[in-house]
SEGULUM-327611 format. One record per residue: residue in three letters; x, y, z of N, C-alpha, C in turn. Coordinates in steps of 0.2 Angstrom, whole numbers, plus 2048, in hexadecimal, padded with zeros to 3 digits. Each point is the difference from the previous one (the first is absolute). Layout:
N
PT type  nx  ny  nz cax cay caz  cx  cy  cz
PT  ala   X   Y   Z   X   Y   Z   X   Y   Z
...
This chain:
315
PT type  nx  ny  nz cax cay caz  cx  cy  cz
PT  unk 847 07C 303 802 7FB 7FB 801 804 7FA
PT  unk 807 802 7FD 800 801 7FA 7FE 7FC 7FA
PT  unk 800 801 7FA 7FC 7FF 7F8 805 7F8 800
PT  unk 806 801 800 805 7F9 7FF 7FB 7FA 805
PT  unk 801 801 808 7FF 7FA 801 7F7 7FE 7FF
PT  unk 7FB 805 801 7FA 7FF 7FE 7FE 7FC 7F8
PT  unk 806 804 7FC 7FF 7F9 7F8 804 7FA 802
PT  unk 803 7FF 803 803 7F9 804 7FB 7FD 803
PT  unk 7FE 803 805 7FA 7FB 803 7FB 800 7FB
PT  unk 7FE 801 7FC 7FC 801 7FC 800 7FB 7FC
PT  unk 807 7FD 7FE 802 7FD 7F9 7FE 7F7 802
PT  unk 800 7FC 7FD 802 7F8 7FF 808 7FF 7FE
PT  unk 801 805 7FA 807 7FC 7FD 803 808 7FF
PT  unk 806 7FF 800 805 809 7FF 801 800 7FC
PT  unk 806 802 7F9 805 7FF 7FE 803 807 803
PT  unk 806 7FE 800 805 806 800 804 802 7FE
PT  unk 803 805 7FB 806 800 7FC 801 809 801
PT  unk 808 801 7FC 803 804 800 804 802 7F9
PT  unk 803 804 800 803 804 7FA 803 7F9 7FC
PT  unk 802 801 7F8 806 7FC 7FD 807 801 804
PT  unk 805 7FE 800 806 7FC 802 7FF 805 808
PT  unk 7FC 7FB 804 7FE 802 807 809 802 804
PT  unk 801 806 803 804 800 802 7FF 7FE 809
PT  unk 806 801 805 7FF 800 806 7F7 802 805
PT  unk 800 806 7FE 7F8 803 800 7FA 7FE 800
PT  unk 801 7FD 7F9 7FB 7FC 7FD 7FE 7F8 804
PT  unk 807 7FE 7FD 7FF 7FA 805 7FE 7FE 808
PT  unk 804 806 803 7FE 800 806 7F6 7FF 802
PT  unk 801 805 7FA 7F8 802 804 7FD 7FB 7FB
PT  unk 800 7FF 7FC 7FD 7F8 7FE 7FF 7FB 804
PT  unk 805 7FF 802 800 7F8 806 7FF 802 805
PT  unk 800 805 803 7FD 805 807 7F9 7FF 800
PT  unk 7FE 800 7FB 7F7 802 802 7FF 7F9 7FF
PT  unk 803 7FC 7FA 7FE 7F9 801 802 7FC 805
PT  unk 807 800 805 7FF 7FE 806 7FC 803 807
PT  unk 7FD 806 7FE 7FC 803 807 7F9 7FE 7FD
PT  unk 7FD 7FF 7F9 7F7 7FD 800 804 7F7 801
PT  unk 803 7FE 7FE 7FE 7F8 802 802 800 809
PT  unk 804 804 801 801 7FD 808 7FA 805 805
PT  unk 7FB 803 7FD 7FC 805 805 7FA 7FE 7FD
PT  unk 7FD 7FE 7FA 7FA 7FF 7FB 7FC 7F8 7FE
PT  unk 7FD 7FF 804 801 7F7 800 7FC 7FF 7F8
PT  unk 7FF 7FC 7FA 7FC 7FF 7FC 802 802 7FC
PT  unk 806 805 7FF 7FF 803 7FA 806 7FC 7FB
PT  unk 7FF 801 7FA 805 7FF 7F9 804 803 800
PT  unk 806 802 800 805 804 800 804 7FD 7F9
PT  unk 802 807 7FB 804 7FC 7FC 803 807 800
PT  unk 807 7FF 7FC 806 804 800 802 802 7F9
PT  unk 800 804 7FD 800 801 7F8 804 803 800
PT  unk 805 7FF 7FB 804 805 801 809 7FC 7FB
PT  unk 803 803 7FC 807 7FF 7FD 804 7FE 807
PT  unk 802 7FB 7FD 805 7FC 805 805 804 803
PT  unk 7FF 803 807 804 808 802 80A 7FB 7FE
PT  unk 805 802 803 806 7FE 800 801 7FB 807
PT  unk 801 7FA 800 803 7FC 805 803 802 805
PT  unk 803 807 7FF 801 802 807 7FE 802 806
PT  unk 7F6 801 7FD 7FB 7FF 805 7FC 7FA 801
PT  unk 806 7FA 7FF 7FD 7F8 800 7FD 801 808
PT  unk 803 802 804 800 7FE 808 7F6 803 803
PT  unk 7FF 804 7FA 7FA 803 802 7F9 7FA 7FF
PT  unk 7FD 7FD 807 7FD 7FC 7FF 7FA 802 7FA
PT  unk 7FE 7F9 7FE 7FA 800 7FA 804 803 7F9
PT  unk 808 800 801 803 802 7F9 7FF 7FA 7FC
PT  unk 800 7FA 800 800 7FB 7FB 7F8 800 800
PT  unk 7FA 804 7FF 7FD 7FC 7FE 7FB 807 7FC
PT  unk 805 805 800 800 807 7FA 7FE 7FA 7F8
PT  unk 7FB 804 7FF 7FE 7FC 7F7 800 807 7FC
PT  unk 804 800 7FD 800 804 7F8 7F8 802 7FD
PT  unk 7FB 7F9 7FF 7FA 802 7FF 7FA 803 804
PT  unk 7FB 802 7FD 7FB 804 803 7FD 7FB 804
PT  unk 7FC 802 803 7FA 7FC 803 7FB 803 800
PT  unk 7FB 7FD 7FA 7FC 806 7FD 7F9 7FC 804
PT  unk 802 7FB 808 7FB 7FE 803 7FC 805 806
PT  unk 805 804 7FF 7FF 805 807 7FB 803 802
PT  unk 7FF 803 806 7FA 803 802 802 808 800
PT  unk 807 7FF 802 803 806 801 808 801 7FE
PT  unk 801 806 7FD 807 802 7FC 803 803 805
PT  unk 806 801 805 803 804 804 808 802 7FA
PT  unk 800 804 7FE 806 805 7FD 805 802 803
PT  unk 807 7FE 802 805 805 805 806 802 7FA
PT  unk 800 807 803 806 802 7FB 802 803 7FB
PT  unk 7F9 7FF 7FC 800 801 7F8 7FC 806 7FF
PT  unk 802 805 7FC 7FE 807 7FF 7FB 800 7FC
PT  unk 7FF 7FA 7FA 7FB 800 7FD 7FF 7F8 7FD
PT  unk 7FB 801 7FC 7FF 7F7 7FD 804 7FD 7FB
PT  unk 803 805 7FC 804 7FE 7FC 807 7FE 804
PT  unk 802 801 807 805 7FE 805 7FF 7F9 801
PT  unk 7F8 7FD 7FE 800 7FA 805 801 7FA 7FA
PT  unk 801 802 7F9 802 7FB 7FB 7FA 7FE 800
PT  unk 800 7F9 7FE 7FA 7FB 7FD 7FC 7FE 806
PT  unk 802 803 806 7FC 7FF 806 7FA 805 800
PT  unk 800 805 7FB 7FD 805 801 7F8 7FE 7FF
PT  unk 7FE 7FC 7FC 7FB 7FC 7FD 7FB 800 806
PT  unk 804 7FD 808 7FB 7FF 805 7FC 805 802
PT  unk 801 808 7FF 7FC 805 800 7F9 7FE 7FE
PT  unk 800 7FE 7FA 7FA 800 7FB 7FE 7F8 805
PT  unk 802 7FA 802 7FD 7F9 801 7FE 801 80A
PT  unk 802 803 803 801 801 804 7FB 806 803
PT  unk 7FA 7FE 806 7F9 805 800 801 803 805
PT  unk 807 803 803 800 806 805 80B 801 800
PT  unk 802 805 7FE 807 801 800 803 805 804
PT  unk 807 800 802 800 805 804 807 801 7FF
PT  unk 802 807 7FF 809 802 7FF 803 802 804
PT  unk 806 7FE 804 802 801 804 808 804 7FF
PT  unk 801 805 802 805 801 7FB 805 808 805
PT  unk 804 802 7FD 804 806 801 804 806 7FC
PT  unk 7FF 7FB 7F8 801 805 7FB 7FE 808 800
PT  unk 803 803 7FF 7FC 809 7FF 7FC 7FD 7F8
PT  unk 804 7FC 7FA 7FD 7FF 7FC 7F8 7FC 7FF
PT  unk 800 7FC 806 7F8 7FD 800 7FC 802 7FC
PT  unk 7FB 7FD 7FC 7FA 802 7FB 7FA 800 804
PT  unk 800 7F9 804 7F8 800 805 7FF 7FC 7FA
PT  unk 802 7F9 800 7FC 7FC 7F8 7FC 7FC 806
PT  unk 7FF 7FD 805 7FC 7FD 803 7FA 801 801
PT  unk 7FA 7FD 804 7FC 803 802 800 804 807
PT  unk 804 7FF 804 803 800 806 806 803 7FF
PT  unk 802 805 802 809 803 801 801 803 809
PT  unk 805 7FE 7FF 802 802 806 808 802 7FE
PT  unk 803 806 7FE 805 803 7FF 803 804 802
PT  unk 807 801 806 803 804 804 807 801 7FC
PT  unk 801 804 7FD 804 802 7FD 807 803 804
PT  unk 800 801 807 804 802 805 800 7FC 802
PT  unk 800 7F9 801 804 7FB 802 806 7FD 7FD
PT  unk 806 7FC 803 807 7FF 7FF 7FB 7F9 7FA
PT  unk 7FD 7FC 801 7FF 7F9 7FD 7F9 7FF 802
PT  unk 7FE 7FA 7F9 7F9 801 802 7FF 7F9 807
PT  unk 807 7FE 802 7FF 7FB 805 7FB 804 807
PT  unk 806 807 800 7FF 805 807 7F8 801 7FF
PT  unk 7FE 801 7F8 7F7 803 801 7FC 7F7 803
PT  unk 803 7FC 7FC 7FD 7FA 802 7FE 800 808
PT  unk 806 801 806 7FF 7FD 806 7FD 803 804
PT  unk 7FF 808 7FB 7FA 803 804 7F9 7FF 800
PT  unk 801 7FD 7FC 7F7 7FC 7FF 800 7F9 804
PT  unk 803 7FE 801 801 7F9 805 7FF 803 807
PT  unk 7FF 7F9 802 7FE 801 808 808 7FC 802
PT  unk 803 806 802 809 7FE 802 800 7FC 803
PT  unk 7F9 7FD 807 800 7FC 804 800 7F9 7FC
PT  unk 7FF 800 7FB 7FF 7F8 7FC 805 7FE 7FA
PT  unk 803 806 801 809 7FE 7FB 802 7FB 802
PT  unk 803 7FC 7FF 804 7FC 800 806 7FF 7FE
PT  unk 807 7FE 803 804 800 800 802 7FD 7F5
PT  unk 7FD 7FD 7FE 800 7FE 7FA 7FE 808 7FB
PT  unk 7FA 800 800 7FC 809 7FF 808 803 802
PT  unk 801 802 805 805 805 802 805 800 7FB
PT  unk 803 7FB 7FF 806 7FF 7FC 800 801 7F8
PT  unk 7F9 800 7FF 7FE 805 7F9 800 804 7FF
PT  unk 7FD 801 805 7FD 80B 801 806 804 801
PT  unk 805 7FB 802 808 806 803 803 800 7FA
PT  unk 800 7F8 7FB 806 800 7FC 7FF 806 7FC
PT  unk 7F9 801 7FC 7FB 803 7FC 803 807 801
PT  unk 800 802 807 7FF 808 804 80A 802 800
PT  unk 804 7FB 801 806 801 7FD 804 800 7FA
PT  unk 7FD 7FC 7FB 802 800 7FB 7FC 807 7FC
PT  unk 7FA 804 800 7FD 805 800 804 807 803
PT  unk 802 7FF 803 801 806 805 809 801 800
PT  unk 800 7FB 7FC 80B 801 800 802 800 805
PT  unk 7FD 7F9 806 802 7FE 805 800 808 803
PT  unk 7F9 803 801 801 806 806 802 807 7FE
PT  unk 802 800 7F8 805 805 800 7FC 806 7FA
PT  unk 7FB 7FD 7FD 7FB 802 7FB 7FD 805 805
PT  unk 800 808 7FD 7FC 806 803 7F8 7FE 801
PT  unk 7FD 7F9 7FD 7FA 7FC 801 800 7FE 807
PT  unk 804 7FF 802 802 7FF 809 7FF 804 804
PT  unk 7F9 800 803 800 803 808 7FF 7FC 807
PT  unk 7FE 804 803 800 7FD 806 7FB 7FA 801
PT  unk 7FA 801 7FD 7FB 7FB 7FF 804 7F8 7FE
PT  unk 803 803 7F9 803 7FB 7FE 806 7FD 806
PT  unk 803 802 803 805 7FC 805 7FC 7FD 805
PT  unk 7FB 803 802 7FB 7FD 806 7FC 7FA 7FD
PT  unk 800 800 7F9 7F9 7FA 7FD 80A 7F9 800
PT  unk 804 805 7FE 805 7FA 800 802 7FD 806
PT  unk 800 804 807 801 7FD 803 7FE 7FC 805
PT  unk 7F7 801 7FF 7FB 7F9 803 802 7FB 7F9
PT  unk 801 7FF 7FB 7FF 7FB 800 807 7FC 7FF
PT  unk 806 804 804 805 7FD 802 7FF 7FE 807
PT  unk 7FB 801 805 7FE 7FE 804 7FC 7F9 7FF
PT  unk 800 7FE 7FA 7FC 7FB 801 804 7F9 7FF
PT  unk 808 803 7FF 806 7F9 803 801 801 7F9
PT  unk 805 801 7FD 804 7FD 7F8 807 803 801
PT  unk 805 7FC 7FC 807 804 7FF 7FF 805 7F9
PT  unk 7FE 805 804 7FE 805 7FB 805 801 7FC
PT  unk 808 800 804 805 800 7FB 805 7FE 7FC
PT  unk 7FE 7F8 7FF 7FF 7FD 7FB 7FA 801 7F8
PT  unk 7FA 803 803 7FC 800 7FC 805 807 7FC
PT  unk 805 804 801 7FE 808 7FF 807 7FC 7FB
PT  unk 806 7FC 803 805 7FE 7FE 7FF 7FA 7F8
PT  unk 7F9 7FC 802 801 7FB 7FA 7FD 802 7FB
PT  unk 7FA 805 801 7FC 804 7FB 802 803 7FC
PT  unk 804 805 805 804 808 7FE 804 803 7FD
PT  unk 806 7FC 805 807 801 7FC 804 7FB 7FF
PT  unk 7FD 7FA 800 804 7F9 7FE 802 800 7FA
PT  unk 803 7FF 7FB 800 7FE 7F8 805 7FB 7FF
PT  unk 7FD 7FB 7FB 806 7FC 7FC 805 803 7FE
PT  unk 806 7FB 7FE 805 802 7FE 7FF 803 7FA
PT  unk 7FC 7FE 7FA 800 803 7FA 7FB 806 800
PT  unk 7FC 800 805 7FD 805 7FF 802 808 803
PT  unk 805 7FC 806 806 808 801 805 801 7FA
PT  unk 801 7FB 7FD 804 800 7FB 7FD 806 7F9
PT  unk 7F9 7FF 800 7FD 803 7FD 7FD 808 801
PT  unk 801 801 805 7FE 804 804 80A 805 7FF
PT  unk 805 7FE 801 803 804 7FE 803 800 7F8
PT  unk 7FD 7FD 7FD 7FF 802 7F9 7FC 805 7FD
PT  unk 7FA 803 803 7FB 805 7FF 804 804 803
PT  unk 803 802 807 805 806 802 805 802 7FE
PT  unk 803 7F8 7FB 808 803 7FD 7FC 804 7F9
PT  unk 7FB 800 7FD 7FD 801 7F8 7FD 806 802
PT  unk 7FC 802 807 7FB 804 801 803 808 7FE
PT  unk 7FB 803 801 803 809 7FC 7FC 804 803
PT  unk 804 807 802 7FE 805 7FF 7FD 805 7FE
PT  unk 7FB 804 800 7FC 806 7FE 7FE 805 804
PT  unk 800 806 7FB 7FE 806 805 803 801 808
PT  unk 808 801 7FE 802 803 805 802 7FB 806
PT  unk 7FF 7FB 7FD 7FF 7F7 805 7FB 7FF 805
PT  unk 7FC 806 7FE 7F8 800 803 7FD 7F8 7FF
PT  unk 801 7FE 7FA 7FD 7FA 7FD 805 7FA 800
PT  unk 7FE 7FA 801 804 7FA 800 7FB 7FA 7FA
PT  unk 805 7FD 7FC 7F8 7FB 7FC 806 7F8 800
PT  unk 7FD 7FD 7FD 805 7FB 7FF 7FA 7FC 7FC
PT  unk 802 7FC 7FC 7FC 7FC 7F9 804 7F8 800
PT  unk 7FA 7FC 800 802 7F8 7FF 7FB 7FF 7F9
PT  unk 804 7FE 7FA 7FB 7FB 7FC 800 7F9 804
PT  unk 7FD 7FC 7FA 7FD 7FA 802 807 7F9 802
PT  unk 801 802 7FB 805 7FA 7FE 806 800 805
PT  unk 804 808 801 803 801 807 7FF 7FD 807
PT  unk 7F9 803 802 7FD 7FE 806 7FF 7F9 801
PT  unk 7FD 7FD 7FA 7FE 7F7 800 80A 7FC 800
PT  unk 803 803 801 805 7FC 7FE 802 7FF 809
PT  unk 7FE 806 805 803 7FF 805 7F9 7FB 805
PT  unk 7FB 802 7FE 7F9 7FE 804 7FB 7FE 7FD
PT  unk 7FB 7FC 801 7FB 7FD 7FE 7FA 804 802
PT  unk 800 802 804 7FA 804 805 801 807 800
PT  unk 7FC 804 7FD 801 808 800 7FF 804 805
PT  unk 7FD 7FA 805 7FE 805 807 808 800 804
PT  unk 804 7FB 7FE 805 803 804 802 807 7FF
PT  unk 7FF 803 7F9 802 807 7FF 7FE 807 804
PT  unk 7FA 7FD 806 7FD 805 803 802 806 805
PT  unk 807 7FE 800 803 803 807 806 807 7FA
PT  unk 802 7FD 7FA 803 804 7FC 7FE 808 802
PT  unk 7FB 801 7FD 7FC 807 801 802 805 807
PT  unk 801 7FC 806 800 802 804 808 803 800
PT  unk 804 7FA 7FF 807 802 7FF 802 806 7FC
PT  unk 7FC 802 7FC 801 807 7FB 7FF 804 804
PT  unk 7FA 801 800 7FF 806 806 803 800 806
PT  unk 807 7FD 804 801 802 805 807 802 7FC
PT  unk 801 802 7FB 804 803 7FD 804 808 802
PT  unk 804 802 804 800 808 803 7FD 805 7FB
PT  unk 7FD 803 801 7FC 808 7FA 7FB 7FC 7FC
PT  unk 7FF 7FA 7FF 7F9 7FC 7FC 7FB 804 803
PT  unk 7F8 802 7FD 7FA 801 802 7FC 7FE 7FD
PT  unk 801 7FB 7F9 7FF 7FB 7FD 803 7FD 7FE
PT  unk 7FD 7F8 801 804 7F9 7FC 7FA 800 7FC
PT  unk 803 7FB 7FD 7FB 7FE 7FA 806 7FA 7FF
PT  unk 7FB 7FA 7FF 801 7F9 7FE 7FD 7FE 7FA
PT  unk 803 7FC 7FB 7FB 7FD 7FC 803 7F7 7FD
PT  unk 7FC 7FD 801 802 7F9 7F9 7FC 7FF 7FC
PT  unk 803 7FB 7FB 7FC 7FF 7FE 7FB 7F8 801
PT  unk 7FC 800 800 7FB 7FB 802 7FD 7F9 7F9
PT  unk 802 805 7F8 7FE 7FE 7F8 802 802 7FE
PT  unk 800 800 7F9 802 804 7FA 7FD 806 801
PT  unk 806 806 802 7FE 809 800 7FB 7FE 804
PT  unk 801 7FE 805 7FB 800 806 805 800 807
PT  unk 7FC 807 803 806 802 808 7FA 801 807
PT  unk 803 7FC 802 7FC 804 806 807 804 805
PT  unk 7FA 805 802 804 806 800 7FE 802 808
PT  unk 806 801 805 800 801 808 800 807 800
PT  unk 7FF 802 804 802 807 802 800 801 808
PT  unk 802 805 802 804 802 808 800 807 800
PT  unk 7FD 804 802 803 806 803 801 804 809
PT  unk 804 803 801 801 801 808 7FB 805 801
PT  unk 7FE 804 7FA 7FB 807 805 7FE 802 7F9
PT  unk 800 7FD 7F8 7FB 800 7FD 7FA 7FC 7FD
PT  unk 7FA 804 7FC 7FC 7FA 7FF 801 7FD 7FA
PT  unk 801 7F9 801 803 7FB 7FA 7F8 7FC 7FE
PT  unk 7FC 801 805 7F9 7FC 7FE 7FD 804 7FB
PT  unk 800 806 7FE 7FE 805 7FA 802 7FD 7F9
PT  unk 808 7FD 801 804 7FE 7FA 7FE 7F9 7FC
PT  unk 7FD 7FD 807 7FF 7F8 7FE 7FA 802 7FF
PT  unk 7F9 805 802 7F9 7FF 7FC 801 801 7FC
PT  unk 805 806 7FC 7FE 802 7F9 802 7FB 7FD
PT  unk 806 7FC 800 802 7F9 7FD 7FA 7F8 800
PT  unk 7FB 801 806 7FB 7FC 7FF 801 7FD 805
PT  unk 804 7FF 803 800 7FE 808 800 804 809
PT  unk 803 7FF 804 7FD 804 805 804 800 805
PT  unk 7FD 7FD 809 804 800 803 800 806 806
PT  unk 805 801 805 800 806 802 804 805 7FD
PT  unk 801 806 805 803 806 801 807 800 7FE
PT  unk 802 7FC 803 808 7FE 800 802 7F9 7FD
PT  unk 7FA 7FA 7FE 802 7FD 7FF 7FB 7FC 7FD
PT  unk 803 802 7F6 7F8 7FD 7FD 806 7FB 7FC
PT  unk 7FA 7FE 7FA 803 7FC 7F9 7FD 801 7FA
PT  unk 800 7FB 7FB 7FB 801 7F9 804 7FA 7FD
PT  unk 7FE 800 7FA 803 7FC 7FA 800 802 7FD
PT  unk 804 802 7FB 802 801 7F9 802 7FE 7F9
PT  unk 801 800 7FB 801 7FF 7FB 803 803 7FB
PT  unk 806 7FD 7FC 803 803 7FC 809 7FE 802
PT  unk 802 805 7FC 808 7FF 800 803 802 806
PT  unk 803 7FE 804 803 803 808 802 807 7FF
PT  unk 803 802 7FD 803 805 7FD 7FE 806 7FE
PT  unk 7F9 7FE 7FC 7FC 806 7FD 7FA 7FE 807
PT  unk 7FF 7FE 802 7FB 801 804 804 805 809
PT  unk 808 7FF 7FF 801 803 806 800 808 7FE
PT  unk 804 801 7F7 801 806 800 7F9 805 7FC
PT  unk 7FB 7FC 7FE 7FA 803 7FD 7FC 7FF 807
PT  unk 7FF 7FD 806 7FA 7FF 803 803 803 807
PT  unk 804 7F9 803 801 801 808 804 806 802
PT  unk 806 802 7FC 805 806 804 7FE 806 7FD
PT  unk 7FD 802 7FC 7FB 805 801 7FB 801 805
PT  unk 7FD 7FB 802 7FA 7FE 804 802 803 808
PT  unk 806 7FC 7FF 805 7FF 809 802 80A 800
PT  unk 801 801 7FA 804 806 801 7FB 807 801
PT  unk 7FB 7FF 7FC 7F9 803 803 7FF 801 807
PT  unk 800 7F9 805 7FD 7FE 805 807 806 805
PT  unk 805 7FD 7FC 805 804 807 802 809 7FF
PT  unk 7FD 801 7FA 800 808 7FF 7F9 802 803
PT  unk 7FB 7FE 801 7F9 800 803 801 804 806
C-alpha cells in the first residue's frame, strides 16, 4: 500500500485541489482521484477545490460540483499538479487547517511544501503518476476518462520528449476501459471557437523573430484579447503554435492579465525554459514552464525575457 491510499483510508473527509487556472492535467487528476475514492471508499467526504477548470472538461464527471473555496473541514489535503503552495491560490490555507497532506505532482520545480510528497519529475503528467498509485483493477471508466484527458493535454497528445513507453501502456489500459478517446483528444485539444482561431491568427500575423529565428514571441495586451474572448484559457493552445514554427527553439507567449501585468508561456524543443521561468518567480518543466510578470511589455521583453531566451540558446 502506498502513502496516498493509506492517508485515504485513513481520512473521514478529503479535500482536493490543484494549481491556479487548472489546465487539462490538473483537472484530470483532480476529478480522477475524486471519482476513484467515492467509487472505491465507502464514508468518506470528498470535496473538489479547485478554480473553475474551462467547460471544455464539463464532460468529466463531478465537474459541477468543483467549489472555488476551501474546505478548511478536512481530515486530509490531496495536492495534484502544483509545484508549490503559492500554485494553489487561496486554497493554500488547507495546508495549515488540514491534519495530514500529501503532494502529488511532476514538476522538476516541486518545493516538497506538504507533509507527504510524492514527486516524479519524468513523468509526461501528473495524471500518468496518479494511475500508478491506483489499483488499475478499480478504475473506472469515469476515473479513466480523467486520467487520459490530463495525460493528453500534458504530453501534447503523445508528442512531448515526457512520453515514453510507460506513458503509452498507462494510456492504453485506461482506453481499455471503453471511451471515444478521440473525441476526448479532438473537443479538448484542437477544437477552438470561431473568435478564438480568429485570435490565434492575430498573435501569428504580429508575432516576431529573434536570434537567427532561433526564437518566436508574440504579445496580447488586455484590451486586444478581451475584445475577441471572455475566458483566457482559451489562449492555451497559442504557445504551442509558435513553437511549431520551422527553426524556433523557443516560443515565448505573453498577455496581459492587469494593468503591466503578463503572464508569460514559454516552449522549448531541446532547451531549458524552466530555468527562465524560476528566475522570473515561477516554474514548470524543462521544456515547458511560465511566470508572471510586471511592467511594460516592451521593457520587460527587451530588459528581461530576450536576453534571458538568448543566454539559454547560446548556453
Amino acid at each position: 500500500m502506498n502513502k496516498l491510499i493509506e492517508l485515504i483510508e485513513n481520512a473521514k473527509s478529503i479535500a482536493i485541489t490543484g494549481h491556479v487556472s487548472p489546465d487539462g492535467d490538473c483537472t484530470g487528476s483532480t476529478l480522477g482521484l475524486y471519482n476513484y475514492i467515492t467509487e472505491n471508499f465507502e464514508g468518506k467526504q470528498v470535496k473538489v477545490c479547485l478554480e473553475k477548470p474551462s467547460m471544455k472538461f464539463s464532460f468529466m464527471n463531478g465537474f459541477e460540483l468543483i467549489s472555488e473555496d476551501p474546505f478548511m473541514e478536512a481530515d486530509l489535503l490531496v495536492s495534484l499538479d502544483a509545484s508549490d503552495r503559492e500554485r494553489l491560490g487561496s486554497r493554500g490555507v488547507m495546508l495549515e487547517s488540514a491534519a495530514q497532506s500529501i503532494c502529488i505532482d511532476h514538476h522538476i520545480t516541486n518545493t516538497k511544501f506538504a507533509k507527504f510528497n510524492i514527486v516524479e519529475d519524468f513523468r509526461s503528467s501528473t495524471c500518468e503518476l496518479l494511475y500508478t498509485l491506483l489499483d488499475s483493477d478499480k478504475v473506472s471508466v469515469e476515473t479513466a476518462k480523467c486520467l487520459y484527458t490530463g495525460i493528453v493535454h500534458d504530453s501534447g497528445v503523445f508528442k512531448y520528449q515526457s512520453t515514453t513507453k510507460e506513458t503509452m501502456d498507462i494510456a492504453g489500459e485506461l482506453i481499455s476501459k471503453g471511451f471515444d478517446f478521440t473525441k476526448i483528444i479532438d473537443d479538448t485539444y484542437f477544437k477552438k471557437d470561431f473568435n478564438a482561431s480568429k485570435l490565434l491568427g492575430l498573435v501569428l500575423t504580429n508575432a516576431k523573430l529573434e536570434f537567427d529565428g532561433k526564437c518566436c514571441y508574440g504579445v496580447l495586451d488586455y484590451d486586444t484579447w478581451s475584445k475577441y474572448i471572455s475566458d483566457k484559457k482559451k489562449m492555451d493552445g497559442i504557445i504551442d503554435n509558435l513553437r511549431n514554427i520551422d527553426g524556433v527553439e523557443i516560443a515565448l507567449f505573453m498577455y496581459e492579465t492587469a494593468k503591466d501585468e503578463y503572464k508569460v508561456s514559454l516552449r522549448s524543443i531541446n532547451k531549458n525554459v524552466s530555468s527562465i521561468a524560476a528566475t522570473l518567480g515561477g516554474g514548470g518543466h524543462i521544456r515547458a514552464a511560465g511566470a508572471t510578470v510586471h511592467g511594460k511589455a516592451d521593457e520587460i521583453l527587451k530588459n528581461t525575457l530576450l536576453p534571458m531566451i538568448e543566454k539559454e540558446l547560446n548556453g
